[in-house]
N, C-alpha and C positions, 0 to 999 in steps of 0.2 A: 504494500500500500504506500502511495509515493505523501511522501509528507506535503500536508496542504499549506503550505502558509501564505499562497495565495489567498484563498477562501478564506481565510482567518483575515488577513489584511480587507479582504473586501469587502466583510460584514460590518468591521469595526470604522471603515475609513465612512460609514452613513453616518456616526458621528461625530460633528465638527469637533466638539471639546474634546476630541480625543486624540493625543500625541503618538505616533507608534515610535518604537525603537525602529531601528536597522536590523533585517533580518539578515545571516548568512546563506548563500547560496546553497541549496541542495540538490543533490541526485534524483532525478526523476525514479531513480530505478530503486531507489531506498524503499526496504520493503518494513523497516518497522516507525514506530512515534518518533518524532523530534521535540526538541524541548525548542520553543520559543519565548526570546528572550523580553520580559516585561508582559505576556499575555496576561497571568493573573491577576496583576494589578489594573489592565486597563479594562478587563471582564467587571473587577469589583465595583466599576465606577455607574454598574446596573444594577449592583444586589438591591432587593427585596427582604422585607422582614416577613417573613412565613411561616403561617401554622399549619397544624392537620385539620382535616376536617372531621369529628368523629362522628355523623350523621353517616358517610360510606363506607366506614372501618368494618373488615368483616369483623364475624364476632369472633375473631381467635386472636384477634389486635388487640394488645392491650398499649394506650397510648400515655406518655405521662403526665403530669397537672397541667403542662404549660403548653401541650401540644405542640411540643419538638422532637418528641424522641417516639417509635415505634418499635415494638418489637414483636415477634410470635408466641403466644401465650402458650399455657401445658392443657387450660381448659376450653371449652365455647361456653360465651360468656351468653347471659336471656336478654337479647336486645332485641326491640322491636326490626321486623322484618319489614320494614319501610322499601318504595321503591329506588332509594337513594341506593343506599347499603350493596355492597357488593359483595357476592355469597354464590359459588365458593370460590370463585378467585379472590386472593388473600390478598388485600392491599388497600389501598387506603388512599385520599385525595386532598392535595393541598386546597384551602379554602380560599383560596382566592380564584375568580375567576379571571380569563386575559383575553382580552376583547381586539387589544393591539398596541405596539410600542415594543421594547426591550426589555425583558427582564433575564438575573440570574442570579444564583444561587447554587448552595454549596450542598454535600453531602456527609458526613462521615462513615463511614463505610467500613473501618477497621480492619479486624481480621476475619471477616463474615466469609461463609464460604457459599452464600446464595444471595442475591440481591436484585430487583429491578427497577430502573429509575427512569424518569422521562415527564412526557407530557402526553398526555390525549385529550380528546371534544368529550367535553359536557356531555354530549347525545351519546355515549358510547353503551353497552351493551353491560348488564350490572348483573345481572342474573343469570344462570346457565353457563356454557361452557363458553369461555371468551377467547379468541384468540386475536391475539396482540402482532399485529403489521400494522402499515401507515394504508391500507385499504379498509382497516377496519376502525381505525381513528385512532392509532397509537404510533407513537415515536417513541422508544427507549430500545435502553442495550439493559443486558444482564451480564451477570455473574452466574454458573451453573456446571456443575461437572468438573470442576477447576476450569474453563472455557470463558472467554468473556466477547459478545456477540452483539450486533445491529441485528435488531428482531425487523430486518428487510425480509422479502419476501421472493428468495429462500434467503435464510438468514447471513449475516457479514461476519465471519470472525474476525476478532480485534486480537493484532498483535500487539504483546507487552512486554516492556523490558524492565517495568519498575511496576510492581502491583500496587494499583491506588488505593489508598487508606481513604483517603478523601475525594470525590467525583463533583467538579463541575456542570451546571446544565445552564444554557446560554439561551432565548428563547428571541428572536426576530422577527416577528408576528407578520409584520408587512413585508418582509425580506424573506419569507417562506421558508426558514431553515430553524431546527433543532440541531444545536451542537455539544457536544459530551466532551470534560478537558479531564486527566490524571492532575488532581492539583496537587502531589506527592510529586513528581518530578517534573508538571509544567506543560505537559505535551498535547496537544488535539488525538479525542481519541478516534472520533465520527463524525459528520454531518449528515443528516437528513435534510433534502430540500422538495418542499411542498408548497400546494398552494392553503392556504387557512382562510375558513371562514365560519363565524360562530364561537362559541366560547370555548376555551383552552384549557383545560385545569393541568399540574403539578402529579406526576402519577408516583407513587411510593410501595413499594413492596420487600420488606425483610426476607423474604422467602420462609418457607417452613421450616421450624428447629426439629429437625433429623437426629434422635438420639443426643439431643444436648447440644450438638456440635454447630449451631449456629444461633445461639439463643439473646447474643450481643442484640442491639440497639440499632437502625438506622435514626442520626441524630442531625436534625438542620442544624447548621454553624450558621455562630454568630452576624449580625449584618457588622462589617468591619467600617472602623470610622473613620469618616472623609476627612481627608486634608486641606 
């Protein structure tokens, strides 16, 4: 996968306040992430302060006071089976909706060894079996199998040279792109480019704790403060 930093420079140069560095030339032929230098910083200058929404949290979500933090619970918890609620796909939706403009935000991710993050429409599918491409309303990559993938259709594998602790998600509402960064070592991991129309939500999923072994937290970070 030839590192994009074209596309990275293209989305970000829509906004004027925004300075880029010099990027080094690359190998078209470069088949894994490159780290570009000063992205993080100029991604942060769109963060969002975000919470969960627990009106869609299946009932095996248990979310914390403050509606930052998600993880997979041992029980199913007796929650009204509203049409919001998503059951059994296990995940959960940030409350904000996004109608248009830039937003992004962070993930902590740690040492999970199942996760999926992204964005999908409002109108998406909550009940029954869901299946996640951008023909069904969803943009996100996972984590799964030790594998980490663009749920494109058929899906993208993402190579990595440094495993993200922490996942950026970039959202370009008018500019029809979802883009995913490793903020552990800086790099672009994917872009999605679509057309949007209708409302956007924040898509969160811990994945299942399998025997214990992924029972950690997917945690939104802090909105970090402007200079």
């Amino acid at each position: 996968m030839a590192c994009p930093i074209s596309d990275v420079k293209r989305t970000l140069d829509r906004s004027k306040d925004v300075k880029l560095q010099e990027t080094k030339a690359v190998s078209t032929e470069l088949k894994t992430p490159c780290s570009i230098p000063g992205m993080v910083e100029m991604l942060r200058k769109f963060t969002v302060d975000m919470t969960l929404d627990p009106g869609t949290a299946h009932p095996k979500l248990v979310l914390s006071e403050d509606r930052k933090c998600v993880r997979h619970g041992d029980t199913r918890q007796d929650l009204p089976d509203t049409p919001e609620r998503f059951d059994p796909c296990v995940c959960v939706l940030g409350s904000e909706g996004i109608t248009g403009g830039r937003r992004y935000w962070e993930v902590e991710v740690g040492d999970k060894t199942r996760w999926t993050l992204g964005v999908c429409r409002e109108s998406v599918r909550r009940k029954g079996k869901v299946k996640r491409s951008p023909g069904d309303g969803y943009w996100v990559v996972w984590l799964q199998d030790g594998g980490y993938k663009a749920l494109t259709s058929p899906m993208t594998p993402l190579p990595m040279c440094v495993r993200p602790r922490r996942v950026g998600v970039f959202l370009d509402y008018e500019g029809g792109e979802v883009s995913f960064y490793n903020v552990t070592d800086r790099s672009h991991l994917f872009t999605f480019t679509d057309t949007f129309s209708g409302t956007l939500r924040p898509y969160f999923s811990p994945g299942v704790n399998a025997g214990g072994t992924n029972a950690a937290s997917l945690t939104l970070c802090p909105v970090p403060a402007q200079p």
